[in-house]
C-alpha positions in Angstrom: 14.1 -8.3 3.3 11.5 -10.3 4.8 9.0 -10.0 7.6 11.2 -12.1 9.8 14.6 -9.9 9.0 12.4 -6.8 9.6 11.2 -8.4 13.2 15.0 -9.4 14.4 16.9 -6.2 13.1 13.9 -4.2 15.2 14.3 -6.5 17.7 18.2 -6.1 18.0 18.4 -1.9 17.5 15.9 -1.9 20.7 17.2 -4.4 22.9 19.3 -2.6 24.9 16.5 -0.5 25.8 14.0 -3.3 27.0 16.4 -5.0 30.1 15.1 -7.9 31.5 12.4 -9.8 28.8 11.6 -12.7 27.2 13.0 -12.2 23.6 10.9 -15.0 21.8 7.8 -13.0 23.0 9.0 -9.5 22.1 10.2 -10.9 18.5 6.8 -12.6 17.9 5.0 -9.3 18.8 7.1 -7.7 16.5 6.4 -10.0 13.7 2.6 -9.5 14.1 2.5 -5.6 14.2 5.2 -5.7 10.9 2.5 -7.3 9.5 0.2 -4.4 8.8 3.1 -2.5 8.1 4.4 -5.2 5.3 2.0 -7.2 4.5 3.5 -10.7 2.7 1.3 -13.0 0.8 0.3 -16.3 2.6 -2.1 -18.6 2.7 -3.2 -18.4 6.3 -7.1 -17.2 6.3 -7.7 -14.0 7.8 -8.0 -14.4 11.2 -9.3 -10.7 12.5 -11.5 -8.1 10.8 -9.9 -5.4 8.3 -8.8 -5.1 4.7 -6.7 -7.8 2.9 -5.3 -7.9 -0.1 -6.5 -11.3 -1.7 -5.2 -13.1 -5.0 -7.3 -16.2 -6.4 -5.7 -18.9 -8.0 -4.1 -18.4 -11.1 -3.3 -15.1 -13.1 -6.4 -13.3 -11.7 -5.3 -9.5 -10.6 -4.9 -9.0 -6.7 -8.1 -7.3 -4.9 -8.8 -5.6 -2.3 -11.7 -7.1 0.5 -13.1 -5.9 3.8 -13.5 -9.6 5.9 -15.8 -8.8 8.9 -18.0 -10.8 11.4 -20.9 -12.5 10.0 -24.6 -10.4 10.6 -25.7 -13.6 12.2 -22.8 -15.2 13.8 -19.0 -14.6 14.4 -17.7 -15.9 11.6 -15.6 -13.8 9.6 -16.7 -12.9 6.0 -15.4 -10.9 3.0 -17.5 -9.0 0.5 -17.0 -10.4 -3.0 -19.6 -8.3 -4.1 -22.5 -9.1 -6.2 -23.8 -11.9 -6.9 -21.8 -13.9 -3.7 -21.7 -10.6 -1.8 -20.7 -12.1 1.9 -19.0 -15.1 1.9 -16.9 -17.2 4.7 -13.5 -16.7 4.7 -12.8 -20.6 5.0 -14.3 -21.2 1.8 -12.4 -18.9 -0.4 -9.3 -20.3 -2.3 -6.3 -18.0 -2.8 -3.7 -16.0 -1.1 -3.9 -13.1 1.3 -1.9 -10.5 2.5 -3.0 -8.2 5.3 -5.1 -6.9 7.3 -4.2 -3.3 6.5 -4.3 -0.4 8.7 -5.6 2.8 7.9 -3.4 6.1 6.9 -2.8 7.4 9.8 
């Protein structure tokens, strides 16, 4: 099942609940928070701080990256490790899945 069946079958065991709404809204709010919860691969950039799951091109294994705010600026970075260490998100080729949220 994807993200998108998870979002509408939530959407339809609640809606009773919610009375008057605007259901476009509610769905897309849905989608976003499923998103941490099942994370698909895309390739959409990370656009918030957290980990991600990230796969470069070809048969390379998945990883795992923290993406953060720049030390200098906002932009967000992920931590290849040495020798690239921080680099910006826009220039990294691949796909991503996340962000991921902690155990709770």
């Amino acid at each position: 099942m994807d993200l998108r069946a998870h979002a509408k079958a939530l959407y339809e065991g609640i809606r009773p609940l919610l009375g008057e709404h605007s259901p476009g809204h509610l769905q897309a709010r849905l989608e976003q928070e499923l998103r941490h919860v099942s994370p698909q691969w895309s390739e959409c950039l990370p656009d918030c701080p957290g980990w991600y799951w990230f796969k470069p091109p070809g048969i390379s294994e998945p990883q795992l990256l923290l993406v953060s705010h720049g030390r200098i600026d906002t932009k967000l970075m992920a931590d290849l490790g040495p020798p690239n260490n921080l680099v910006d998100v826009q220039r990294i080729k691949g796909q991503w899945a996340g962000p991921l949220l902690p155990p709770s």
